[in-house]
N, C-alpha and C positions, 0 to 999 in steps of 0.2 A: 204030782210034783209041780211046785209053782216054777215057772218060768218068765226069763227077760228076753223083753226083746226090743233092743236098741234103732230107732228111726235116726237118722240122718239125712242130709243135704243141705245146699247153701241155704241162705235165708229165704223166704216168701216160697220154699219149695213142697209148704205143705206139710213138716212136719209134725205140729202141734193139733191140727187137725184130722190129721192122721192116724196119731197116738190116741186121742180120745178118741175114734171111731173103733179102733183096736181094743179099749181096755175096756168100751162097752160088747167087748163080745164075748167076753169073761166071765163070767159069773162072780169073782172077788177078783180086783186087780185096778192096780194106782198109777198112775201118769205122773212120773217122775219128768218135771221137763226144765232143763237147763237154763234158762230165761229168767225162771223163778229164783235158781239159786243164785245166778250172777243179781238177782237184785239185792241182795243179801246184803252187797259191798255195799257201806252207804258213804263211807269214803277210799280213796286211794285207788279206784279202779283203774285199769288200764287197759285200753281197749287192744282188739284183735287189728291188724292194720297186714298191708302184703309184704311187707317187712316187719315182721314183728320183736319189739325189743325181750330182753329177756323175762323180764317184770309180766309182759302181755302175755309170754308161753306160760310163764309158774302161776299167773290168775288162771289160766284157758283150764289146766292142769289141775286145781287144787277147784276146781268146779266141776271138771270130771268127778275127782274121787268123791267130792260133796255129795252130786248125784249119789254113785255110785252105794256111798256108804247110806242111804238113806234107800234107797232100792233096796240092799244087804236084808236090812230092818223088815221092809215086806215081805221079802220072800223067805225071810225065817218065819215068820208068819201067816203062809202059804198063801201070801197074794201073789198073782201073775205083777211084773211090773212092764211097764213100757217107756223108757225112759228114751226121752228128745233131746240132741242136741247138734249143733256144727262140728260133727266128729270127721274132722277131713283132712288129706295128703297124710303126710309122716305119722301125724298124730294118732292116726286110728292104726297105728301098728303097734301104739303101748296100750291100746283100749284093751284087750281080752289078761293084758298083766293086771289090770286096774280090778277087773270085772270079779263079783265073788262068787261065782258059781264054776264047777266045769266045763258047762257048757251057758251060750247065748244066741241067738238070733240076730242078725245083724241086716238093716235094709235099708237099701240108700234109694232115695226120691232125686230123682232126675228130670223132671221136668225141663222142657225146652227154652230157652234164652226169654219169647217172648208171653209164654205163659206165667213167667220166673215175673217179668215186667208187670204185665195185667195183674195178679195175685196182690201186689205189693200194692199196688194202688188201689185195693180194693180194700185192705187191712184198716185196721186203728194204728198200728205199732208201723210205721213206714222205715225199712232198712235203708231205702236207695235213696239217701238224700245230695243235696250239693255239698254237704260237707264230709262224707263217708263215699260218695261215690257212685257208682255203679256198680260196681262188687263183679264185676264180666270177671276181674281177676283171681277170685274163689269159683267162676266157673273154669278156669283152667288150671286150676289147684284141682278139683273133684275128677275133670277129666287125664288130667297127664301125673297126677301126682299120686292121688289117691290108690290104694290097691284096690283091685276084682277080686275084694270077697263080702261073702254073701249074696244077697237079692238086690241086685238093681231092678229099679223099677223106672221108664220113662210115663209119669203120672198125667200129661200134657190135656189127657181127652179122658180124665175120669174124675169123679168127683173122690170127697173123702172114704165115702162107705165101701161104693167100687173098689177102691187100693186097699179098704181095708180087709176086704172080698179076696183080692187077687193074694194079699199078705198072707193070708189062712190056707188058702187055698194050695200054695207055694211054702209052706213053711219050712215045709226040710229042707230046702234050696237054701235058706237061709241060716242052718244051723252052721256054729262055729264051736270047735272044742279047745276050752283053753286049758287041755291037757299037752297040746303039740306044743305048745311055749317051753313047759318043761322038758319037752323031747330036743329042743334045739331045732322044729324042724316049720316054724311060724316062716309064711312066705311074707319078705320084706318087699317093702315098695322098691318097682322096677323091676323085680323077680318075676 
């Protein structure tokens, strides 16, 4: 049975390389990664900001399901998929309504403030500039906002393969059934 399993965390924390370290340990399976679809927009976009307008939640939103639906597509197809993106606070409390399977995998990359710094400046694609910021305030969205589910990982002292080592390794830690949404019984943020 093919299976998803969703990477998250703030930016530079690792997820896209993550995801590919994971979907090579697949025999069939695709890296769905959220980056790609948000390029999709070639006009009108509206970015993610710490006050976000409503226009920024219904893009964040309608690039989930983008993913999502195109994930759908592989695992009808019985590819594994591994879909990345900044699935964080409130937001990932609609992910398992979004997601088309009954069950998923869910694992959040946690890396430390100043691994989060070094990573970024190591990249092509740089998050933390002077005109976006520092993003410290999506590190307090991940920690005070976000819910404990699934697999936290603090990634600080491992490379890609290791996390993707310890993600296998830990898989059930990670499962989510998004049978309990229909039950009424999905723990909400703050719960």
């Amino acid at each position: 049975m093919a299976r998803l399993i969703v990477v998250t965390g703030i930016p530079a924390s690792g997820k896209t390389t993550v995801a590919a370290a994971l979907a090579q340990r697949s025999t069939r399976a695709v890296v769905v990664d959220g980056d790609t679809i948000r390029a999709m927009v070639v006009s009108g976009y509206v970015d993610m900001a710490r006050d976000p307008s409503e226009e920024a939640l219904r893009q964040l939103r309608l690039r989930y399901q983008a993913s999502l639906a195109v994930a759908h597509v592989y695992l009808q197809a019985g590819f594994d998929v591994v879909f990345n993106d900044n699935v964080l606070g409130p937001l990932l409390d609609e992910l398992p309504g979004l997601v088309p399977c009954d069950q998923f995998h869910l694992v959040v990359l946690n890396p430390g403030p100043e691994v989060i710094r070094d990573r970024d400046r190591e990249r092509e694609k740089t998050a933390y500039t002077a005109e976006n910021g520092s993003f410290d305030w999506l590190r307090e969205v991940l920690a005070n906002e976000t819910p404990r589910l699934g697999l936290w990982l603090d990634t600080s002292h491992q490379t890609p393969d290791e996390s993707a080592d310890v993600i296998i390794a830990k898989l059930d830690e990670s499962l989510i059934s998004t049978n309990i949404i229909r039950s009424g019984r999905w723990p909400r943020s703050g719960s």
